[in-house]
C-alpha positions in Angstrom: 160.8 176.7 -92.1 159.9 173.2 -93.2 162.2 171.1 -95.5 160.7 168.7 -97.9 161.8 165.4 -99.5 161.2 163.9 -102.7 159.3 161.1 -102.1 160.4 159.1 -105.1 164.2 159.3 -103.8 163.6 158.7 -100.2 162.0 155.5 -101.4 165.3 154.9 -103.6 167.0 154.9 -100.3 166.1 151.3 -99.6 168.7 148.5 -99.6 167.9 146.4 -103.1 165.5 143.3 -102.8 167.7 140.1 -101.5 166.2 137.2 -100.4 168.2 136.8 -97.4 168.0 140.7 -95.8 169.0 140.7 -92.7 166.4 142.2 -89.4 168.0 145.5 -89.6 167.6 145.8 -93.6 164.6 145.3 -93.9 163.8 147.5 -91.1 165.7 150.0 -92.8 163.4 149.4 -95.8 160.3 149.3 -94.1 161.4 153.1 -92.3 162.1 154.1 -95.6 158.9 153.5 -97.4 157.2 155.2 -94.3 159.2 158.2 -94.7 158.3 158.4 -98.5 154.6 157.9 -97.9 153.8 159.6 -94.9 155.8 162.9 -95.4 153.6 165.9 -96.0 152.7 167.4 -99.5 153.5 171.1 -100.4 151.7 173.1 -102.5 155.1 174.4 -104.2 155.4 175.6 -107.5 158.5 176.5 -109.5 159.9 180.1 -109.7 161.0 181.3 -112.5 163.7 184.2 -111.9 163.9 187.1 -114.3 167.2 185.9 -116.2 164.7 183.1 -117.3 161.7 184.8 -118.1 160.0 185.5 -121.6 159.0 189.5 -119.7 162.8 189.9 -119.8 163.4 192.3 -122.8 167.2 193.6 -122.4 169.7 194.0 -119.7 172.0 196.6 -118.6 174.5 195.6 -116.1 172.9 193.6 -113.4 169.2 195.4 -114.4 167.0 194.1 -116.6 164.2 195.9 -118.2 160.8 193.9 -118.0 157.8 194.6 -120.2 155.6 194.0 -117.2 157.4 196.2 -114.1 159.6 198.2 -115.9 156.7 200.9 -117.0 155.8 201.4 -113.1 159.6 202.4 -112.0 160.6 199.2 -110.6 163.8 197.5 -110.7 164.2 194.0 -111.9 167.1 192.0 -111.3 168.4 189.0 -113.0 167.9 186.7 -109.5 164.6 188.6 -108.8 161.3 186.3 -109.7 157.5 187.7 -109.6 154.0 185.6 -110.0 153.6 186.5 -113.5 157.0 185.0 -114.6 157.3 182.2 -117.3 159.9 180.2 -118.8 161.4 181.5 -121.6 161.5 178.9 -124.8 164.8 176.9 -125.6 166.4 179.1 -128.0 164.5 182.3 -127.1 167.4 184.7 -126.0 166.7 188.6 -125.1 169.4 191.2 -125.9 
């Protein structure tokens, strides 16, 4: 399974601007900024697990019951995540 890097910190890796760098810094720099812009994009998007999610109406134990699944027989646990899953608002809490 691939591993992927945020581009914005790989580039943070670099050794700070100096006018006298020596070969191997700014070689270092240079492999850096080649990393950062030359690493393949994913098409990632965040999951949002059940203890999160607005669906979530109350929990007993370690199962929650979830206005979407819960009507069909299935289980929902609190580190389980589906497609239709969204953030609940700051603030929001469920029973």
């Amino acid at each position: 399974m691939p591993r992927y890097i945020d581009a914005e910190q790989a580039r943070m890796a670099k050794v700070p601007y100096d006018d006298e760098l020596t070969e191997y810094e700014r070689g270092w720099n240079d492999a850096c900024k080649a990393i950062a812009d030359n690493a393949e994009t994913a098409d990632v998007v965040e999951v949002v697990r059940c203890k999160d999610c607005k669906h979530s109406e109350y929990w007993y134990r370690d199962k929650c019951r979830c206005s979407l699944w819960s009507e069909i027989g299935i289980d929902v646990f609190e580190d389980g995540f589906c497609s239709y899953g969204e953030r609940r608002e700051d603030g929001e809490s469920i029973s």
